[in-house]
N, C-alpha and C positions, 0 to 999 in steps of 0.2 A: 627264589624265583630266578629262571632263567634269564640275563638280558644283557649278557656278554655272544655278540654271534662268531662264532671263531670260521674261517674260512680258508680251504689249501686249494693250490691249484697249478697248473704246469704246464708250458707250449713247449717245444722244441721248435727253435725257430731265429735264424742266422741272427746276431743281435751283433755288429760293427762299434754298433752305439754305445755298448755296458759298459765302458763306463761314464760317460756323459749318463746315463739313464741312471746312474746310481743317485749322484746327486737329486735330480730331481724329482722320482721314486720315494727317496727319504725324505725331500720338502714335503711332499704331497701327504705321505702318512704321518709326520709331526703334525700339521696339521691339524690333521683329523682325530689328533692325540690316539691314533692307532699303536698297536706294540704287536712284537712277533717279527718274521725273518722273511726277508726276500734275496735270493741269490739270484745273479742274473752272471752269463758267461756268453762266450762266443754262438755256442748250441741252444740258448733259450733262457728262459722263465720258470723261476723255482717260489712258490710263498706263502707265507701261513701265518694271517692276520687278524687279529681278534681286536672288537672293540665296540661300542653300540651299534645297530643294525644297522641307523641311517648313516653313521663315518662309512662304516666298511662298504656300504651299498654305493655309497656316494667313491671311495676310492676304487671298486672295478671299474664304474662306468666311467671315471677317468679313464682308465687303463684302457678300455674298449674302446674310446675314442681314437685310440690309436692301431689302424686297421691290423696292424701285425698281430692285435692282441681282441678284436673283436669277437673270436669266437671262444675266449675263455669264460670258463662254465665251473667257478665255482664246485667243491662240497662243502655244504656248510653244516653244523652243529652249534647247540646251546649249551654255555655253561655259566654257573651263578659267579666266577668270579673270574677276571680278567688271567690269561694261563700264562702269561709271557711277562718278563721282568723289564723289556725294555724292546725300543725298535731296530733294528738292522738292515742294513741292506749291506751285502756283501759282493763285490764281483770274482768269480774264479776261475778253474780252468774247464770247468764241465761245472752241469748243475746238480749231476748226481755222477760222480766219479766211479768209472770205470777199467780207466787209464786200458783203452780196444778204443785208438782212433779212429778204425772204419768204420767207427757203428756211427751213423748221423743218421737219427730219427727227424729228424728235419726234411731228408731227401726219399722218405718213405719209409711208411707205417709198413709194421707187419699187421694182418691182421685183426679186428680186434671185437670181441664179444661183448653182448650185454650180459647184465646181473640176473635180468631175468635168465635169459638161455641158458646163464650157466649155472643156476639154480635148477631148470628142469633136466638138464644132461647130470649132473649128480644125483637124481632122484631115481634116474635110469642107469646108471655108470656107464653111458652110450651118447655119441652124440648123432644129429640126424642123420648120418650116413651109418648109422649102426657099429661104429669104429669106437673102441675104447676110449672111455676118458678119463685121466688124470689131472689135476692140480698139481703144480712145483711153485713151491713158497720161493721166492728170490728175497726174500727179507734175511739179516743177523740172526744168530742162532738166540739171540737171548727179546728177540722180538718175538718167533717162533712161541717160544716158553711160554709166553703169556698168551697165544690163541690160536688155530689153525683151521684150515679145512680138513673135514675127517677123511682121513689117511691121503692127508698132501706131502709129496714128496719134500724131504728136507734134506741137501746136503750138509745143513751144519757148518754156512762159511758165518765168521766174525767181521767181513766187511765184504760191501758188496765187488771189490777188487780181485777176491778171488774166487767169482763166479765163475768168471771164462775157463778156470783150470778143472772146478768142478764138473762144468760142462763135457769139458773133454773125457776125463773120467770116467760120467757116467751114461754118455751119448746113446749108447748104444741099448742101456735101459728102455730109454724112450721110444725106439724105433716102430712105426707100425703104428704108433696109439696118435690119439689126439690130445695136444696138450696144452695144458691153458697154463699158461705163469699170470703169477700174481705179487701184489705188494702190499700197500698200505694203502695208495693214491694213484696207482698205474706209473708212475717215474720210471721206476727198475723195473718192473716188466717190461715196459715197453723196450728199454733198450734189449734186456734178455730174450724176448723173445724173436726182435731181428737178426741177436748174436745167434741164437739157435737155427734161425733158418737159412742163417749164412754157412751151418756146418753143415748141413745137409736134411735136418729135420722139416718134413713138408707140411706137417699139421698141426701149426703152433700158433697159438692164439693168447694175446695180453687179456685181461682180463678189464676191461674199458670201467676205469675212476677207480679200480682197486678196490679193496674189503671196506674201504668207509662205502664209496657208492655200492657196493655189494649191500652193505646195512642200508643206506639210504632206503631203495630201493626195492628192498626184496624182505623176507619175515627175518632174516639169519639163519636160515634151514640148514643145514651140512658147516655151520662152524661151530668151533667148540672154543670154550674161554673168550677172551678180549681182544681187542687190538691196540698193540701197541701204540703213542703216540708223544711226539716230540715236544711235547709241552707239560708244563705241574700239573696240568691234567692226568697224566702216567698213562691211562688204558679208559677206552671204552669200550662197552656194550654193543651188542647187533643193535640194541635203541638207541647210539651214541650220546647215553649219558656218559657221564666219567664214573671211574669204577676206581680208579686212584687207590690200585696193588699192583705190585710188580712183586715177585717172588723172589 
C-alpha cells in the first residue's frame, strides 16, 4: 500500500537568508520525522521530501507561510516505502549548478508551457503558429537512458555544466523551430531555456513542472521508458509508480 507521499519542488527566488533558513528548514522537517534533500542558495529553493501525507502537507504549509514561498506548488507521488535514508538540508552556490552567472531565473522567466499543450503540439509536431516543434532533454546522458520524449533532442552532456557549450555547438540546429526544453522537475529547463533565449533563440519554451508534471497531468503520450529519479526509488512510470531499473 501506498502511504509514503514523496514530494519535489523549486522557486528561484533571491534567498540573503540560506543560511539562517537552513537551520530552521532542518528543525521543522526533523520534526515531522520527514527525510529527503532540501538545497537552498542565494538563487532559490531546491527539495524532495517524503514522509506521511499529513507531516509533508503539514511541512509546505509551513513553508507557504512564508510569502516568498506561498506559491510553491508541490509534484507529488506515492510510494509504499520511505525512498530517502535520511534528512538534509544543504546551502550552496546555485541550487542546480550551472556555473552561466547571468542566468538569474529570479529576475524572469523565459516562457513556459503546460503538459497539456505540450502533449497536443507532439501529436501535431506543430505548435499553434504552425512552426515546428521539438523537445531538447537538458537532463545527464545516463538519465536520458532510462526515458525520453520520442525523438527529443539529446546532446549527451554528463552534467548539466556543460550545457552552455553544447548549446553553442548546436544553436544553430534549433533556428526557426519551436522549442520546448525539459527535465525531470522544470529546475534545468528553466535555467536552459533563458540561457537559449539569451543566444538569440526566439521560440523557447520550459516545459512547466517537467516529465513528472508532464505524468501527472497528462496520459504519457510521446514518452517512451521512465523517468529518472533521485531517490531508492531509481525510475518511475508516466503513472508515477516506481519502476526501480536503471540499466
Amino acid at each position: 500500500m501506498n502511504t509514503i507521499l514523496n514530494i519535489s519542488a523549486y522557486k528561484f527566488i533571491p534567498l540573503p537568508d540560506a543560511v539562517a533558513l537552513q537551520g530552521t528548514l532542518l528543525e521543522r522537517a526533523l520534526a515531522l520525522q520527514l527525510k529527503g534533500t532540501i538545497l537552498l542558495a542565494g538563487e532559490g529553493i531546491n527539495l524532495f521530501l517524503a514522509g506521511p501525507a499529513e507531516a509533508v502537507r503539514g511541512f509546505v504549509s509551513q513553508l507557504q507561510a512564508d510569502e516568498r514561498f506561498s506559491d510553491v506548488a508541490p509534484k507529488e507521488s506515492w510510494s509504499e516505502a520511505q525512498p530517502f535514508k535520511k534528512m538534509l538540508v544543504k546551502v550552496k552556490n546555485e541550487i542546480i549548478r550551472m556555473d552561466h552567472p547571468t542566468i538569474q531565473p529570479s529576475a524572469g522567466r523565459a516562457p513556459a508551457v503546460s503538459a497539456a499543450t505540450v502533449r497536443r503540439w507532439l501529436e501535431t509536431g506543430f505548435d499553434d503558429e504552425g512552426r515546428a516543434v521539438v523537445t531538447l532533454d537538458t537532463r545527464n546522458d545516463f538519465e536520458v537512458d532510462q526515458g525520453t520524449f520520442e525523438g527529443a533532442i539529446d546532446w549527451r552532456i554528463t552534467k548539466f555544466t556543460e550545457f552552455p557549450q553544447a548549446l553553442l555547438d548546436h544553436q544553430a540546429d534549433l533556428k526557426d523551430k519551436t522549442v520546448v526544453s525539459f527535465c525531470t522537475g522544470g529546475i534545468r529547463c528553466e535555467k536552459a531555456a533563458i540561457l537559449m533565449r539569451e543566444v538569440g533563440l526566439d521560440h523557447v519554451y520550459q516545459l512547466e513542472g517537467g516529465i513528472l508534471k508532464y505524468f501527472e497531468e497528462t496520459d504519457g503520450a510521446h514518452y517512451q521508458g521512465n523517468c529518472f529519479v533521485f531517490d531508492e526509488r531509481r525510475t518511475l512510470g508516466p503513472d508515477l509508480s516506481a519502476k526501480n531499473s536503471v540499466k
